[in-house]
C-alpha positions as CSV (number, residue, x, y, z in Angstrom):
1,X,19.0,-9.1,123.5
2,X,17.6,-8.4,120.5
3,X,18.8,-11.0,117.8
4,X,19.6,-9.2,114.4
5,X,18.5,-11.1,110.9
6,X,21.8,-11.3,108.6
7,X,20.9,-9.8,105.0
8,X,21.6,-12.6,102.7
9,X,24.5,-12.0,100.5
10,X,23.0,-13.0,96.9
11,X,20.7,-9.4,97.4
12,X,23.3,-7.3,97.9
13,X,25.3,-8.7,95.2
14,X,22.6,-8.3,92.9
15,X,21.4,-4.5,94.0
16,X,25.7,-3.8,93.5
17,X,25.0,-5.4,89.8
18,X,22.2,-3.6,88.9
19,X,23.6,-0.5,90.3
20,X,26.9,-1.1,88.4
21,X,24.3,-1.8,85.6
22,X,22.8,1.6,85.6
23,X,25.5,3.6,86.0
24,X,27.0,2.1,82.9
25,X,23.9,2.6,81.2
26,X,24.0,6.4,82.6
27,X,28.0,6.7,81.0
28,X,27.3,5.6,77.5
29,X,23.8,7.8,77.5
30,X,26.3,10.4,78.1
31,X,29.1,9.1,75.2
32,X,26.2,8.9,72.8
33,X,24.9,12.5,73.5
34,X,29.0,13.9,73.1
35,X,29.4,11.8,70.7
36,X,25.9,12.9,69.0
37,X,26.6,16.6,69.7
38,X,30.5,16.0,68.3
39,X,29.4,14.5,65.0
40,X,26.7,18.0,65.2
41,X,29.1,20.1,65.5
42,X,31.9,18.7,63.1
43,X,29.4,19.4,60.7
44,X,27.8,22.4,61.4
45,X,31.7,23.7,61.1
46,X,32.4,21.6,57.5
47,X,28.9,23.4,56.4
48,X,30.2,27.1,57.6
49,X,33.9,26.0,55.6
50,X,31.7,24.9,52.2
51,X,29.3,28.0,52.3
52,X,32.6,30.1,52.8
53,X,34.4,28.3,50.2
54,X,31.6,27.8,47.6
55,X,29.3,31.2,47.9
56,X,32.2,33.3,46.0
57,X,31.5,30.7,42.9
58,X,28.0,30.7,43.3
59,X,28.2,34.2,42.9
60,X,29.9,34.7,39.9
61,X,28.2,32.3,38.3
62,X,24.9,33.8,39.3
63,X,25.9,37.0,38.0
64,X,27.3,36.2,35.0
65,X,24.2,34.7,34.1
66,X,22.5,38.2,35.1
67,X,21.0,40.2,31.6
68,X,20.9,43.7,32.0
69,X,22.0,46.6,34.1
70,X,19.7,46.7,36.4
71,X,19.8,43.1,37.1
72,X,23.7,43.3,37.1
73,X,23.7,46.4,39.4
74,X,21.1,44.8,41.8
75,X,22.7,43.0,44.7
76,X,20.0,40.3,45.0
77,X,21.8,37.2,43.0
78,X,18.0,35.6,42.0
79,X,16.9,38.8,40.2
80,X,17.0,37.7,36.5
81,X,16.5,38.3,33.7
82,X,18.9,35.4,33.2
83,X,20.2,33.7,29.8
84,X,23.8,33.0,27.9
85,X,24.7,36.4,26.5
86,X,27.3,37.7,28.3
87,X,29.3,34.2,27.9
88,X,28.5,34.9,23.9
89,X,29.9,38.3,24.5
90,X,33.2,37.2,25.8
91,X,33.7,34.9,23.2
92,X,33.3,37.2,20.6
93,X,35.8,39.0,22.0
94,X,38.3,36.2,20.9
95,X,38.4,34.8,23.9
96,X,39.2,31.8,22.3
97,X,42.2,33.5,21.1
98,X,43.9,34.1,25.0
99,X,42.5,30.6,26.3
100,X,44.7,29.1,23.4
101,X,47.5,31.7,24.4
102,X,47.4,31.0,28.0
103,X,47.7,27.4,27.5
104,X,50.3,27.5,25.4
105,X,52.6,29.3,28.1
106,X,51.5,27.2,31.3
107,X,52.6,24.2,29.2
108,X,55.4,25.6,28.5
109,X,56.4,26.7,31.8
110,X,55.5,23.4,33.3
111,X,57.4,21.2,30.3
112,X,60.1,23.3,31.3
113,X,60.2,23.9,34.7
114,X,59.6,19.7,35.1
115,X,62.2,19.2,33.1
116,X,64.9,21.1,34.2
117,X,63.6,20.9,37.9
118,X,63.6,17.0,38.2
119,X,67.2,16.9,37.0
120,X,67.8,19.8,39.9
121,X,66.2,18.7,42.3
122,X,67.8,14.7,42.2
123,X,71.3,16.2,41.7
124,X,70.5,18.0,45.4
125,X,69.0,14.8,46.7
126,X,71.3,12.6,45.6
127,X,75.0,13.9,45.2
128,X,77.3,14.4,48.1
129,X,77.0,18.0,48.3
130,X,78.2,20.3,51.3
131,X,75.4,22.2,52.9
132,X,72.7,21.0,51.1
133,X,70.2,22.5,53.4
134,X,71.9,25.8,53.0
135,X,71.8,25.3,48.8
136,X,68.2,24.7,48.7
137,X,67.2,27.4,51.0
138,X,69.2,30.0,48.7
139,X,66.9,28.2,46.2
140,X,64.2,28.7,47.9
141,X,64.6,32.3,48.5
142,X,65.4,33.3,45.0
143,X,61.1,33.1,44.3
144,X,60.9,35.2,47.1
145,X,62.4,38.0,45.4
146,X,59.4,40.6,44.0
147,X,58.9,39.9,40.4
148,X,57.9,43.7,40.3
149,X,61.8,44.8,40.8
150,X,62.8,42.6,37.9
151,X,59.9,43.7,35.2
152,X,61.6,47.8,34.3
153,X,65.2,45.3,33.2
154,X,64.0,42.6,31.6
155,X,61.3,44.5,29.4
156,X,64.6,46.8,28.2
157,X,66.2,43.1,27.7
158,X,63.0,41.6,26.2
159,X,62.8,44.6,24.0
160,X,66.3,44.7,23.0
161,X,65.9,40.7,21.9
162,X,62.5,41.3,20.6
163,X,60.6,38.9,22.8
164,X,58.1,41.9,23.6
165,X,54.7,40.3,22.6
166,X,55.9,36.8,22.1
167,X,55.1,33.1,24.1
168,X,59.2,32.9,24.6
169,X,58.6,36.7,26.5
170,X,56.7,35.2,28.8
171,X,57.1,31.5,29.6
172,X,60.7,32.3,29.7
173,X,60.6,34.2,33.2
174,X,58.0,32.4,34.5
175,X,60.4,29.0,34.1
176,X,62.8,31.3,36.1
177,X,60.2,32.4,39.2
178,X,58.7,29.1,39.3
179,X,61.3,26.7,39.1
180,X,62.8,27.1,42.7
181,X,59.4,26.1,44.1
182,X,59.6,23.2,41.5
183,X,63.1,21.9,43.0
184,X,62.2,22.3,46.2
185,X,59.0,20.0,46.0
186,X,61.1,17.5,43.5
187,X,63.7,17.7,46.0
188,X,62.1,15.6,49.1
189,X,60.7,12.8,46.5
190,X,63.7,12.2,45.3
191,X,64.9,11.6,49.0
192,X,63.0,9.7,50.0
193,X,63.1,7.2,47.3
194,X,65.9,4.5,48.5
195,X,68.9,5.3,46.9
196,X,69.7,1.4,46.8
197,X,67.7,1.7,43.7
198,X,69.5,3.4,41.3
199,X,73.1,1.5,42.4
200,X,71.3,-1.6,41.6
201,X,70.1,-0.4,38.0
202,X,74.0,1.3,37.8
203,X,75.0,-3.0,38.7
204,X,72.8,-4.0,35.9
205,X,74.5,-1.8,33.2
206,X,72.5,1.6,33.0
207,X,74.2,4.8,33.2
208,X,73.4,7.3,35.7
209,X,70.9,9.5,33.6
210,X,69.2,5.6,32.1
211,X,69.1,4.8,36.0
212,X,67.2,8.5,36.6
213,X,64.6,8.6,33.8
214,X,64.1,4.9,33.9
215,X,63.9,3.9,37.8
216,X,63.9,7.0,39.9
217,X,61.5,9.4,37.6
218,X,58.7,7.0,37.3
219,X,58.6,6.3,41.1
220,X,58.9,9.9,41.8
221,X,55.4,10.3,39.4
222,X,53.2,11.8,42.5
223,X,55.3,14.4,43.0
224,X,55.9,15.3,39.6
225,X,52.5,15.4,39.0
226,X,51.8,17.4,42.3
227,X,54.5,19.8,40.9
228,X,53.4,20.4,37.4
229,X,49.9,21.0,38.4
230,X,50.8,23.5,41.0
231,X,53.5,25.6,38.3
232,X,50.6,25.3,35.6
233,X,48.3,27.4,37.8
234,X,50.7,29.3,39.3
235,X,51.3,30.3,35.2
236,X,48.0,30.3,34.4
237,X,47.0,32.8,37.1
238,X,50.3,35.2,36.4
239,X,49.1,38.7,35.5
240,X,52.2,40.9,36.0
241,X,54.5,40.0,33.2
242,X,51.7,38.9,31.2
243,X,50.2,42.4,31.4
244,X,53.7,44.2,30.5
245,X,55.2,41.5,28.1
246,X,52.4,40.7,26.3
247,X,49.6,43.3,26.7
248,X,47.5,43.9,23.7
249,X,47.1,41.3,20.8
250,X,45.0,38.4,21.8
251,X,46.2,36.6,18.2
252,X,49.7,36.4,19.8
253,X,50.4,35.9,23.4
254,X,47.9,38.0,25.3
255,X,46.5,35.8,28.2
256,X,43.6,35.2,30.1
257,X,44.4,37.5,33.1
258,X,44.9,40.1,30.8
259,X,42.2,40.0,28.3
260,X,40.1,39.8,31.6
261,X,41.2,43.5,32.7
262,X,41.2,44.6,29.3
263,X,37.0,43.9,29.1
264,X,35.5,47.0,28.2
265,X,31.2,47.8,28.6
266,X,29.0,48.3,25.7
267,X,29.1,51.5,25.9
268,X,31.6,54.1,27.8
269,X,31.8,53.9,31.5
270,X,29.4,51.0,31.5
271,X,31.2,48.4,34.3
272,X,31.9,45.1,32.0
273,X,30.8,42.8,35.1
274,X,29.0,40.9,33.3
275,X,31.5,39.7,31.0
276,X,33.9,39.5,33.6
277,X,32.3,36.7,35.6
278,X,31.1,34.8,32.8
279,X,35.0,35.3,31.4
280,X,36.0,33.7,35.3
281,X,33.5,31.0,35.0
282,X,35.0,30.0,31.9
283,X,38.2,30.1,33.2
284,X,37.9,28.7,36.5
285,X,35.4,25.4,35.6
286,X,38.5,23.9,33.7
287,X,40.7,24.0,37.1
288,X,38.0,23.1,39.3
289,X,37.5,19.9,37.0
290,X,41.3,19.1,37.3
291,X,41.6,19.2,40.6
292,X,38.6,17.1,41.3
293,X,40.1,14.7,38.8
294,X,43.3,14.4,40.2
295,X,42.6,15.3,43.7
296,X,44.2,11.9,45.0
297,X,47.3,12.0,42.7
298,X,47.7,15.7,44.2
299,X,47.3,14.9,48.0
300,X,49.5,12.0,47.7
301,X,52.4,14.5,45.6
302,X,52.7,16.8,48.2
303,X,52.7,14.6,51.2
304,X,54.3,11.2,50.1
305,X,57.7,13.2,49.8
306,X,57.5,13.5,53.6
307,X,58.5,10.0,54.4
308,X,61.6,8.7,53.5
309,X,63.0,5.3,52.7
């Protein structure tokens, strides 16, 4: 018989390592290239959601830098000639004049709707109220309701009063359509701040409203902020009232929405586009600056309500 020669263990250990070896080699090739083709991808997408986001305002500010009909009327955004008149244009047109207007009522509104709001909004949070769920829904709703329905009564009102043309006219209503949305965002801060708080500042001597303004209110600051930003564009933006309430003098409470439709060409039937989107530039650069500003203070207003305690 033939004798057979026993393989010695130490090799086949060793081909089983190197094998093992390779094959984890082979794995994280593979992880690197998904991993390679992931971080491709992810990017490819946040390029497609920038180039859909940003094109619109490289657009209008393209063409409001356009001179001329037939650059204006040409569809290619690098035909020039290019230069600053149509921004000179808008400001002749007392632009000035509805900027200053249109600041005047946002602030308001957001003074306001702040104000009134905060106090709102910690009463639901914070008293023992039946159905409170049910009571801030109905709140809710109520800036659900079209404003359109509302404008035929309360221009007879506003006319009757005499607030036709006037910054109480308008800042007035919008306090009323905004503030819902402004109780309801106050609402979850002041939730989920511990209520342990303000029993402790009540133990030291402070009255309810000294244990609001001076405890809860300051801690509540992200969402406050969060709040008044979003109602100050929201006011900002409004063209429906503004355009019945308020539709023709710029030296008294015509707004920016407004004097934007009212642009007229040089001449008649000329389109005003030019104007226009050097008017939206003008308008739009301040919020874009804002939010990049306060970006931070915004994310963390809307979504530091969501935890409580």
């Amino acid at each position: 018989m033939t004798s057979m020669t026993p393989t010695p263990t130490g090799s086949v250990q060793e081909r089983a390592l190197d094998t093992r070896a390779e094959e984890l080699e082979r794995e994280k090739r593979v992880l690197n290239r998904m991993n390679t083709l992931r971080m491709w991808g992810k990017t490819a997408l946040l390029g497609v959601i920038l180039f859909w986001c940003l094109f619109p305002f490289f657009w209008l500010i393209m063409t409001s830098l356009k001179q001329g009909d037939p650059a204006l009327n040409d569809p290619n955004l690098f035909r020039g000639p290019f230069g600053l008149q149509n921004y000179v244009a808008v400001f002749q047109q007392d632009f000035h004049l509805n900027l200053r207007n249109s600041f005047v009522v946002a602030g308001m509104t957001t003074i306001l709707c702040i104000a009134i709001g905060s106090l709102c909004a910690y009463a639901i949070a914070r008293l023992p109220l039946k159905r409170k769920i049910l009571l801030l829904s109905a709140v809710l709703a109520v800036s659900l309701f079209p404003p359109v329905a509302l404008v035929p009564p309360l221009y007879e009102v506003w006319r009757t009063l005499g607030l036709l043309n006037t910054y109480e006219g308008l800042y007035l209503p919008y306090t009323a359509f905004t503030l819902p949305l402004t109780i309801f965002i106050l609402t979850t801060f002041f939730a989920s701040i511990p209520a342990d708080l303000a029993e402790a500042a009540k133990v030291d001597g402070a009255t309810p409203f000294q244990a609001f303004y001076r405890i809860i209110f300051p801690l509540a600051a992200p969402g406050v902020f969060a709040a008044a930003i979003i109602v100050f564009v929201l006011a900002w933006n409004e063209f429906l009232l503004a355009s019945t309430f308020a539709p023709r003098n710029p030296e008294v409470a015509q707004t920016v929405p407004v004097a934007i439709a009212a642009f007229t060409g040089a001449v008649e039937f000329q389109r005003p586009i030019g104007t226009i989107t050097a008017a939206s530039v003008v308008v739009t650069i301040p919020m874009i600056i804002i939010a990049l500003v306060f970006q931070r203070r915004i994310v963390a207003g809307l979504t530091a309500g969501g935890v409580k305690g």
